[in-house]
C-alpha beads as a LAMMPS data file, in Angstrom:
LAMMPS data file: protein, C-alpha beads

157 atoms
156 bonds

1 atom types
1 bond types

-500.0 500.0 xlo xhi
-500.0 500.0 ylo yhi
-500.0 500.0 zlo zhi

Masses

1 110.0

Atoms # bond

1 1 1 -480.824 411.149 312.465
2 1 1 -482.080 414.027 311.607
3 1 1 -478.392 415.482 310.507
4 1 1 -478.473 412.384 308.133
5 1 1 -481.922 413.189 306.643
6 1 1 -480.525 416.511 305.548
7 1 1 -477.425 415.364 304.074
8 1 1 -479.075 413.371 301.555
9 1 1 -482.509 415.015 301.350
10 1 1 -483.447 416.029 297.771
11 1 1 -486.407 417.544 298.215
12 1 1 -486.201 421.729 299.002
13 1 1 -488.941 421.542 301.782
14 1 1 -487.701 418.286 303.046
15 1 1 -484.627 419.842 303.702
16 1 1 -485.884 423.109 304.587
17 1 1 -487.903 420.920 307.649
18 1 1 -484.615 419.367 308.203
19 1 1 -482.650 422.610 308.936
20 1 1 -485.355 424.110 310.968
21 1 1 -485.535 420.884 313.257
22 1 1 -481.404 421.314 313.713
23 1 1 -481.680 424.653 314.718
24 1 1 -484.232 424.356 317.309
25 1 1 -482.337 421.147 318.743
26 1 1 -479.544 423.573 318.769
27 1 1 -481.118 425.869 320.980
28 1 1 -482.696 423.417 323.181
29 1 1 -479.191 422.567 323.450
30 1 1 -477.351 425.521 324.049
31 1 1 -480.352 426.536 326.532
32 1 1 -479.887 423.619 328.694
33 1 1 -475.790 424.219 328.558
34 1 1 -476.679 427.934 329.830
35 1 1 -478.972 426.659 332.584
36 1 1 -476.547 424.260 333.689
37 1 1 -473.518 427.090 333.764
38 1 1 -475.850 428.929 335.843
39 1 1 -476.509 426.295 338.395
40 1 1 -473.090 425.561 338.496
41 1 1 -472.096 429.210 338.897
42 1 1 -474.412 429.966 341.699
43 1 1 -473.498 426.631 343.402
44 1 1 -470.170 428.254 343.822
45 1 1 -471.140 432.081 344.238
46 1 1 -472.988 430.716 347.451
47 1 1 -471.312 431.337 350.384
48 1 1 -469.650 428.471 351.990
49 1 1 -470.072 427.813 356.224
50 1 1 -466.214 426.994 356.559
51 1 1 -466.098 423.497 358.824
52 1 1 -464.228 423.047 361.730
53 1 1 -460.642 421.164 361.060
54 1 1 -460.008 418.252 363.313
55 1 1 -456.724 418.740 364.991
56 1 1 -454.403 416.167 366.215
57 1 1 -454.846 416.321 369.979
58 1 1 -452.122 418.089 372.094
59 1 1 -452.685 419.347 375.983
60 1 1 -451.353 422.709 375.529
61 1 1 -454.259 423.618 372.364
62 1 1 -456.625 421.354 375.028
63 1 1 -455.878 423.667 377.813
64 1 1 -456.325 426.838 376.017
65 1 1 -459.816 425.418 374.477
66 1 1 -460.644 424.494 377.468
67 1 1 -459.935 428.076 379.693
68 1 1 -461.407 429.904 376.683
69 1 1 -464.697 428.040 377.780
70 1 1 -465.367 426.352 374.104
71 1 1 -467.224 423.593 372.957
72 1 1 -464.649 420.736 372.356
73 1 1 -465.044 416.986 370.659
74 1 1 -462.405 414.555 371.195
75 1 1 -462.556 411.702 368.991
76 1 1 -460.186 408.924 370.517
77 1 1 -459.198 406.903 367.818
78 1 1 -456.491 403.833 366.444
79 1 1 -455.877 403.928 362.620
80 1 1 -456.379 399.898 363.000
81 1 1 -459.967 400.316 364.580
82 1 1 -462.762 399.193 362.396
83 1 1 -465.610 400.840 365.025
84 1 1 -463.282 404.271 365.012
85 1 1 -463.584 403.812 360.619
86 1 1 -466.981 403.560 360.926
87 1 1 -467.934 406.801 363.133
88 1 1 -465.889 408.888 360.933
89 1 1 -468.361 409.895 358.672
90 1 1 -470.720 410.851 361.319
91 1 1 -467.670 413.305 363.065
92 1 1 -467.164 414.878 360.173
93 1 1 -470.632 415.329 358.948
94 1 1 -470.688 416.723 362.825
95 1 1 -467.751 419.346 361.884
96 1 1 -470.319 421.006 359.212
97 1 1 -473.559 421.468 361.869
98 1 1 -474.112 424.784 362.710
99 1 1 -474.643 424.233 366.547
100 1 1 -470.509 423.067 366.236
101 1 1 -469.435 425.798 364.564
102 1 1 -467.676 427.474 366.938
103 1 1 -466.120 424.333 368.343
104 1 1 -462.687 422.660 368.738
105 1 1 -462.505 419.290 367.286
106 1 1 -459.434 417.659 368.247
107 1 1 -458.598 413.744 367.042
108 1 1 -456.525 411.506 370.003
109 1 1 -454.420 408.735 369.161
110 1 1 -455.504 405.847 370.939
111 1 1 -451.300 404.387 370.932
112 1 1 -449.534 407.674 371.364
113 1 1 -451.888 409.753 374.073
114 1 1 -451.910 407.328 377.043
115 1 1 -451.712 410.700 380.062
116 1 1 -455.155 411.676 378.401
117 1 1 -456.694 408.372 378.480
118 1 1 -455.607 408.022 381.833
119 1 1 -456.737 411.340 382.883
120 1 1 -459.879 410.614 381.445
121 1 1 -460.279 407.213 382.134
122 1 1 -460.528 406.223 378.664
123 1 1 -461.305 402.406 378.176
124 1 1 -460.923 402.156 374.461
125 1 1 -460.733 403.618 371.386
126 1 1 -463.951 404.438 369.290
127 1 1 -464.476 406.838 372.564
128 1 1 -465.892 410.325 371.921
129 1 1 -465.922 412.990 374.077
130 1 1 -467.785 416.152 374.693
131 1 1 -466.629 419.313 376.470
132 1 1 -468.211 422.660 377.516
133 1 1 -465.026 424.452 379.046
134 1 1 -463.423 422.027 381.521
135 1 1 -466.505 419.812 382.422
136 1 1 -467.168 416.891 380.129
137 1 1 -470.870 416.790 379.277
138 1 1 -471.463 413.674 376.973
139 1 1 -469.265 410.588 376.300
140 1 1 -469.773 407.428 374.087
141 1 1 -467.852 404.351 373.867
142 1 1 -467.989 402.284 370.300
143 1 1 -471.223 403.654 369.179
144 1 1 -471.107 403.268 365.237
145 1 1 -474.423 403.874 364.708
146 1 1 -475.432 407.406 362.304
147 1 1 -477.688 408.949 364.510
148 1 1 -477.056 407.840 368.189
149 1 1 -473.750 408.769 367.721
150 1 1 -475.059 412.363 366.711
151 1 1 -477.357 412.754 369.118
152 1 1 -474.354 411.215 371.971
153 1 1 -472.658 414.517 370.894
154 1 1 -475.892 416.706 370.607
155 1 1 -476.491 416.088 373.924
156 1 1 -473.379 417.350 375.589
157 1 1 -473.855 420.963 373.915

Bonds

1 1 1 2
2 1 2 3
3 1 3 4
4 1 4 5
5 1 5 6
6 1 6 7
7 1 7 8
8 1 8 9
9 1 9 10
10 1 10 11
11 1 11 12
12 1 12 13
13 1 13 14
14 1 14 15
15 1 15 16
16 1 16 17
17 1 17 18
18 1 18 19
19 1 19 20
20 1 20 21
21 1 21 22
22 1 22 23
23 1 23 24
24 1 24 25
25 1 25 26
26 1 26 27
27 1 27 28
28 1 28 29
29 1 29 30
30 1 30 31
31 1 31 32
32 1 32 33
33 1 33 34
34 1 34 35
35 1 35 36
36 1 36 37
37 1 37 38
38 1 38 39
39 1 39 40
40 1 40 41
41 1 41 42
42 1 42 43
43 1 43 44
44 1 44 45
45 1 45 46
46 1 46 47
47 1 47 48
48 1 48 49
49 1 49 50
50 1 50 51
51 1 51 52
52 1 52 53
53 1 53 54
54 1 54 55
55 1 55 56
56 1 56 57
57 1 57 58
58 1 58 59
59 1 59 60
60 1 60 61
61 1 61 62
62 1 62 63
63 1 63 64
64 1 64 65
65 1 65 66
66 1 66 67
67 1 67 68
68 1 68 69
69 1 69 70
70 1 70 71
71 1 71 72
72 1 72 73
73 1 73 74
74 1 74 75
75 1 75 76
76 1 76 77
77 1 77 78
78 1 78 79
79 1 79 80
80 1 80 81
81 1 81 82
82 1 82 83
83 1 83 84
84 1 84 85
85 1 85 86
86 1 86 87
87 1 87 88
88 1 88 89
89 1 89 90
90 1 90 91
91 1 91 92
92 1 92 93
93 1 93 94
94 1 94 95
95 1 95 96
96 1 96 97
97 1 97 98
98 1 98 99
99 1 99 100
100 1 100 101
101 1 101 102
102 1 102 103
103 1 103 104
104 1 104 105
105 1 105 106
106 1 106 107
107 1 107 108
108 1 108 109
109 1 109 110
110 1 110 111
111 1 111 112
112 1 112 113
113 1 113 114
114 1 114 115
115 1 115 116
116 1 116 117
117 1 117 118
118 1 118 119
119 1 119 120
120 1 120 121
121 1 121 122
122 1 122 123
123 1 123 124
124 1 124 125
125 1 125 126
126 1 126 127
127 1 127 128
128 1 128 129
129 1 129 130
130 1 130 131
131 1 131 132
132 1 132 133
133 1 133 134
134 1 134 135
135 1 135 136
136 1 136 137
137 1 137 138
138 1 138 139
139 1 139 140
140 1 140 141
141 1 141 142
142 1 142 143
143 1 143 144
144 1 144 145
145 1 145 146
146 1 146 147
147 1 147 148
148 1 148 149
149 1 149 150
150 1 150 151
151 1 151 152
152 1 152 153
153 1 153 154
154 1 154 155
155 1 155 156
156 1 156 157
């Protein structure tokens, strides 16, 4: 509006008042655009905790992970499950906690990985397990909710 009050202001001081008022909402302006380059600037200057990947499960990478004595999270999973859908969120918010950073998160097909579900005596999908070397130290079956499905995995570290 104020633009408009310029353009057809015929009075000197009116328009005078006019200019000033442009030029100060221009440098509101441009401060706010600076500010906001910043932020974004030092959003990506910060340094950035690189996540675990999840890996498709496969013994051999298992075995090594498992005589190298590392943390390791199987997440036994079908594409069709609607439980397995709904922890995903929570195992990969898992990937990015700092107490899992040095772990091995591998992803098991529930149709395709039958020795390991026998070996492990897997029930169903939606199963997640936790290991510290060879010795599996938490397990939960189906649990979809956020936080008991955190702490399940918490608790095997």
């Amino acid at each position: 509006m104020a633009v408009t009050f310029c353009a057809i202001s015929a009075n000197r001081q009116a328009s005078r008042l006019c200019q000033i008022t442009f030029e100060r909402t221009s440098q509101m302006i441009l401060k706010a655009i600076r500010s906001l380059l910043a932020f974004i600037a030092a959003i990506f200057a910060a340094p950035v905790m690189a996540a675990p990947v999840w890996q498709d499960y496969n013994p051999a990478a298992f075995s090594r992970a498992q005589e190298a004595g590392k943390i390791i999270v199987v997440d036994v999973h079908a594409v069709w499950c609607p439980t397995c859908k709904a922890q995903a969120p929570t195992l990969d918010a898992l990937r990015q906690d700092a107490q899992l950073k040095d772990a091995v998160f591998f992803k098991a097909d529930f149709d395709k990985e039958k020795a390991f579900l026998r070996e492990h005596r897997i029930p169903r999908q939606s199963t997640v397990l936790v290991f510290r070397g060879k010795e599996e130290t938490a397990r939960s079956i189906a649990e979809s909710r956020p936080r008991q499905l955190r702490e399940a995995v918490l608790a095997g570290l």
